[in-house]
C-alpha positions, -999 to +999 in steps of 0.1 A: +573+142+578+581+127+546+582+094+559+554+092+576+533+108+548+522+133+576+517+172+569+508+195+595+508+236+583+489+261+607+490+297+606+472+324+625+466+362+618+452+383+640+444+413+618+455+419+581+453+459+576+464+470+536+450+504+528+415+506+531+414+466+534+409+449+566+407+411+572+400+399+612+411+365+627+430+347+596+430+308+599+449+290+575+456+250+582+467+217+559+471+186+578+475+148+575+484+117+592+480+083+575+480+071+612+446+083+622+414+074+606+405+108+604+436+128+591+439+099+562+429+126+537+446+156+535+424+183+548+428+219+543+406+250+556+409+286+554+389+316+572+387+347+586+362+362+609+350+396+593+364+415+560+357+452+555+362+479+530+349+513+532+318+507+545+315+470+532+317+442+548+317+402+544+315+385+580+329+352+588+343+334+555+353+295+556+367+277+524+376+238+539+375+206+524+400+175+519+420+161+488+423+121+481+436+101+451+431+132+427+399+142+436+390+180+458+360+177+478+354+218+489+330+233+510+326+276+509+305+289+538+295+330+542+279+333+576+255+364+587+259+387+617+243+361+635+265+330+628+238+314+600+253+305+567+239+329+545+257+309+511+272+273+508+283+260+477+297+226+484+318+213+450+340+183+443+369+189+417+381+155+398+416+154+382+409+127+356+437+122+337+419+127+305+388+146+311+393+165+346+356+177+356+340+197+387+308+185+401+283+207+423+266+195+452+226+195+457+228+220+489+234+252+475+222+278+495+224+321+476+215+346+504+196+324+528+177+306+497+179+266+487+189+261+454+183+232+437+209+217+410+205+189+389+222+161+404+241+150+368+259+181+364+295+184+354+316+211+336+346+197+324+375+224+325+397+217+296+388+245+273+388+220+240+370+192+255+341+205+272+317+185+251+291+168+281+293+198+305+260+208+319+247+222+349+211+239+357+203+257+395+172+271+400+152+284+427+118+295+418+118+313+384+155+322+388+174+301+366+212+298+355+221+268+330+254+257+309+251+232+282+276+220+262+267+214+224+264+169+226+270+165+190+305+180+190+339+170+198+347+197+214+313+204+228+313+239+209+291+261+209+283+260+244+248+279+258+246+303+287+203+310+301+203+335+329+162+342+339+149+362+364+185+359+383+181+384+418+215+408+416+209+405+454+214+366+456+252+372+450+252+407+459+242+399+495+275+386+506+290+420+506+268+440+529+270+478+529+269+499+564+239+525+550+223+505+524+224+465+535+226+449+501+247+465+475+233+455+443+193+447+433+183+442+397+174+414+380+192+395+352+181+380+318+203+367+292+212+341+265+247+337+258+267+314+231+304+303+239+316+296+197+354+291+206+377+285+229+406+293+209+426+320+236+424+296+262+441+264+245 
């Protein structure tokens, strides 16, 4: 309803089969009404209950959040068997008209583990203007960090730490019927982002 400024889009699927791909209980819903407090915001969420592929499976998946005067606030949720999150990573997206920027939220939780993130992060997301972008989460002696060089305009080079990352902390999402997790290791790496130059 034009009008009204009021958007309401829901769609149910009760089971997605393509090949060896199987998605159970699809939810997908947009909706807003100016007319009630708490419909103001356009709010969106999409889920399904259980995803499996040949003997791997992710249970119920939720990706739900709102949009308001330019800015995404976005909340991803993985449950376990049990209906526990097992991974939230709750994110705001801002589309400023010169510098558009995403922000990550204090509470994320990797494979039943708090996270913490340092509360001044950004990464701004035009590929020639990324000059200010930094973000640290750590947990322990794991450690993943992105900084952006300050003394450039461009914020070129920008540096990538990975130390004593777990595999398994993204890994667990995708659970394997003989083997529970599918991936264990652990990650160490420095990496140097010089140009940007093929995604201008």
């Amino acid at each position: 309803n034009t009008a009204s400024n009021n958007v309401l889009t829901f769609a149910r699927i009760a089971e997605l089969q393509y090949a060896d791909y199987t998605v159970d209980s699809i939810l997908l819903a947009i909706a807003q009404d100016t007319s009630r407090p708490r419909l103001r915001k356009a709010g969106f969420v999409a889920r399904f209950k259980q995803a499996s592929f040949k003997g791997l499976t992710v249970e119920e998946t939720t990706l739900q959040g709102n949009v308001d005067k330019g800015t995404v606030m976005s909340e991803l949720s993985i449950k376990d068997k049990t209906g526990s999150n097992k991974y939230l990573v709750r994110a705001n997206y801002y589309n400023d008209s010169a510098r558009p920027y995403a922000w990550l939220s204090d509470t994320l939780l990797l494979n039943k583990t708090r996270w913490k993130v340092n509360p001044e992060n950004k990464i701004y997301l035009r590929p020639n203007q990324i000059r200010g972008s930094n973000l640290e989460i750590s947990q322990g002696n794991e450690m993943i960090a992105v900084h952006a060089d300050e003394n450039a305009p461009n914020g070129l080079p920008m540096r990538v730490s990975i130390d004593h990352f777990h595999l398994e902390s993204l890994a667990g999402m995708v659970i394997s019927d003989t083997t529970g997790a599918l991936i264990r290791g652990e990650v160490n790496g420095h990496f140097t982002l010089e140009s940007t130059s093929p995604l201008r």
